[in-house]
N, C-alpha and C positions, 0 to 999 in steps of 0.2 A: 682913152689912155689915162692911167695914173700921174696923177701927179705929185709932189710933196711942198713941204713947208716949212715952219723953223717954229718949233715952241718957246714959251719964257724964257725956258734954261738955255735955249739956243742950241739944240741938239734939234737934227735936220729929221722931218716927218713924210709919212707913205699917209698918203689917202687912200681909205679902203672906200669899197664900192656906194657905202651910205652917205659917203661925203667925211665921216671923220678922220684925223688927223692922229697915227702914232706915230709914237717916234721910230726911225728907220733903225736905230739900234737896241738891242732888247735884252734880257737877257735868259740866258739857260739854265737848266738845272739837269740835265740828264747827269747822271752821278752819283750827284749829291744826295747828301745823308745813309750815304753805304757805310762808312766810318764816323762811329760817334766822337772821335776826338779833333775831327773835322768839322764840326757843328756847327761851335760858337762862330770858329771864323766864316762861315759859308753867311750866316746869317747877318755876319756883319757888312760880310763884302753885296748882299743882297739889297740891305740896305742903306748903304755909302752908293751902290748905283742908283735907288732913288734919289739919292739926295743928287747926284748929278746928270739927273732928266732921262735916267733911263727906265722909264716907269710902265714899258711893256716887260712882262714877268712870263715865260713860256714853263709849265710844268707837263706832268702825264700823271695818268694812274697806274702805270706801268714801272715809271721809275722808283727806284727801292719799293715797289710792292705799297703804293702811298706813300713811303717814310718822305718822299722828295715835296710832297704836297700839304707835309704839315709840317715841315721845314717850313716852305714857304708861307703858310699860315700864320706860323710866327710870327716870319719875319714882316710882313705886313700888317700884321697885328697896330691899330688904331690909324693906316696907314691908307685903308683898303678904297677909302677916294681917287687917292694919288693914283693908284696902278692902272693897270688894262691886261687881265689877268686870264693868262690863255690855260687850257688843260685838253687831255687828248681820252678819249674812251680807247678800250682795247676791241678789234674787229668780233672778236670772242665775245663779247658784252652790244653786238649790234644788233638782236633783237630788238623791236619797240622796248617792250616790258624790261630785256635788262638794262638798255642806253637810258633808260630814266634811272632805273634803279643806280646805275653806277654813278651816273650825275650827284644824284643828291648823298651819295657815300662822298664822292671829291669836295662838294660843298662841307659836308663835316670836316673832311682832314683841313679843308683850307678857311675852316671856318669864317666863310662867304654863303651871303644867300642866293648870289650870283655868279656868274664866270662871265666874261665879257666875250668871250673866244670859244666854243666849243668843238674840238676836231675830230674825224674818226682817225686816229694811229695809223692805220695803214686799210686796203681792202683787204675784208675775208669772205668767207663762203655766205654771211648773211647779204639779201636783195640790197643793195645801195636805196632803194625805193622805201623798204622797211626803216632802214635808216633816219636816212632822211625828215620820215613822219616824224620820229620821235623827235627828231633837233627841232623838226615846228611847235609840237604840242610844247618843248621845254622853255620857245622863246614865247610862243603864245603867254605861259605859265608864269613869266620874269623870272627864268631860273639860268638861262643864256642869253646872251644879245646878239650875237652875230654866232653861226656856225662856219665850219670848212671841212676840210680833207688836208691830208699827209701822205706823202711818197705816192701820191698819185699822178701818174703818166698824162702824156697830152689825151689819149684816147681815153682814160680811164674821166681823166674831167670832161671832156666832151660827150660823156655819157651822161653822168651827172648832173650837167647844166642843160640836159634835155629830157628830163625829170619832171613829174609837178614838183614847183617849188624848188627846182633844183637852180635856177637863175639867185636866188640867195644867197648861195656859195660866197664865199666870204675871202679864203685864200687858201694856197695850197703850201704846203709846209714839205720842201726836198733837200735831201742834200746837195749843198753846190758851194766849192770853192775854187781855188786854184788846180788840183790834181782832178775836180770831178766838173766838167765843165759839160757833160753830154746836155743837159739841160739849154742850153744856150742855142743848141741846132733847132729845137722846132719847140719847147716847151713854156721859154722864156719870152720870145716873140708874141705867140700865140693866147700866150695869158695880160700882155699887154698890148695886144690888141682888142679885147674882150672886157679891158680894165679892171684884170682879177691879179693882186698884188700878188707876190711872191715871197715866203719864210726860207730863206736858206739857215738851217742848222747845222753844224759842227762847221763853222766858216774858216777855220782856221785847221780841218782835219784832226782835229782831236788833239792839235799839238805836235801832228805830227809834221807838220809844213816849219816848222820852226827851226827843225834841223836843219833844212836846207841853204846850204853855203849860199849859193846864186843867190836866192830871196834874201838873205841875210846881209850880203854887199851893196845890192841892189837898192836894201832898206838904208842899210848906212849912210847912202850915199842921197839920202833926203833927208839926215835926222830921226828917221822911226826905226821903230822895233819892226822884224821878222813880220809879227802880229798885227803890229798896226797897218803894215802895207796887205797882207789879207783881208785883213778886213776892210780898209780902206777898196780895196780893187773890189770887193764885193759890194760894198754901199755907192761906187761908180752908177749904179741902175738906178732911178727915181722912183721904182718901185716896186722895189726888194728890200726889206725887212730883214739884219742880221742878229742872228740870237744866240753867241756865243757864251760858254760857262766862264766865269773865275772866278777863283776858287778864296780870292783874298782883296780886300780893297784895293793896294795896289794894283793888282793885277786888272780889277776894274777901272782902273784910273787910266793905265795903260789903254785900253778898250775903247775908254770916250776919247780919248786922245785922236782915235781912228778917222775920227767924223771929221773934223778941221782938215784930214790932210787931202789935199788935188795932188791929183795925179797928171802927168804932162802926156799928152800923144805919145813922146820917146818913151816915157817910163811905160807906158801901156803895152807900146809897141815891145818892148825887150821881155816884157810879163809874159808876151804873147810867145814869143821866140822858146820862154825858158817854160812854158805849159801852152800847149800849142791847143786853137779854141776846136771842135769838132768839125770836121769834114761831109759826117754822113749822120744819118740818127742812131743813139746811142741808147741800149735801153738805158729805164732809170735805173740808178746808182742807188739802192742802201746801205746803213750801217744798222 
């Protein structure tokens, strides 16, 4: 079983499978760098969350077509000790020969000679097996440290982890918040019993959970924001990793604020009432 910890900054950590320690809240970039008059503050707010221990950084080569991973480049520009810096291949690029190749393009944009994290985006028609090699050859190489998988189902990881070399697997990166909880029936279990941590992305639904009146009284009625109590109810797990975007330091400030707040059985329980947990298995949920 996974377990966590609390770093310097005193922001609460997931132990991945080698034994080391990130921190449980991280941050996003799916978005970003779509609008260039959105930049300066994206890079600010990227890094005001280093500076308040959120120094898992999740990118792709997907989002804005790289623009998102030399955003992030920048932004950790003289920085790049601090982080634990994740990036995702496109299933399209899962050949051996292209997964290298795309690799060392993401290391240009994020001008890294390494990625800490390397995921396949999602499955496509290339062998998981072909895959795979090439995440060895790139860790063999010091150009990754740890691989994983994305929006992969319980059966798609139990394929995986019965691989050569597929015991490696590092973590699985799904969506799961309050409105998308199918995860929870047999996915979330099943990978902490196995002590393969969990990445929930868009933990807050894209902002869209923020509307909601119930969640918003509910939050009131502790002190936090809409957001803090999602994310809060999502970092409830010891080892689940959330990796929400925002878009401005405030907004990040908002976000670390999440980590501090417990939740009481009642408030779980009425969580429960107002997004009811799964009954039966669900397939997985993308965005």
């Amino acid at each position: 079983m996974t377990s966590g910890g609390v770093t310097r900054e005193g922001t609460r950590t997931v132990r991945l499978p080698s034994g080391e320690q990130v921190p449980a809240l991280g941050q996003g970039t799916w978005g970003w760098a779509e609008d260039r008059s959105r930049r300066d503050q994206e890079v600010a707010a990227l890094r005001h969350g280093l500076d308040l221990g959120l120094t898992l950084v999740d990118t792709a080569e997907m989002y804005a077509d790289g623009g998102a991973e030399e955003l992030v480049g920048e932004a950790v520009a003289g920085r790049r000790d601090e982080v634990f810096l994740v990036s995702k291949v496109l299933p399209d690029h899962g050949r051996r020969r292209d997964t290298l190749r795309a690799c060392e393009a993401s290391l240009r944009r994020l001008g890294t000679d390494h990625l800490d994290l390397y995921l396949l985006h999602w499955r496509g028609r290339v062998p998981l097996a072909e895959t795979l090699e090439a995440f060895e050859t790139l860790v063999a190489a010091g150009k990754i440290r740890y691989w994983g998988v994305s929006n992969f189902d319980t059966a798609d990881l139990a394929e995986v982890m019965g691989l050569p070399g597929g015991d490696a697997v590092t973590t699985d990166q799904v969506l799961y918040n309050l409105t998308r909880r199918g995860v929870e029936y047999d996915l979330l279990p099943w990978a902490q019993a196995v002590g393969l941590p969990v990445m929930a992305y868009s933990p807050v639904e894209q902002g869209r959970l923020l509307a909601d009146g119930h969640l918003a009284a509910l939050a009131a009625g502790l002190g936090a924001t809409p957001a803090q109590l999602a994310l809060a109810w999502v970092l409830r797990h010891p080892h689940v990793v959330a990796i929400p975007r925002a878009g401005t330091p405030g907004h990040v400030e908002e976000n670390r604020a999440a980590v501090d707040l417990r939740l009481t059985p009642d408030v779980l329980a009425a969580l429960d009432e107002l997004f009811p947990p799964p009954t039966q298995k669900v397939p997985l949920e993308v965005l």
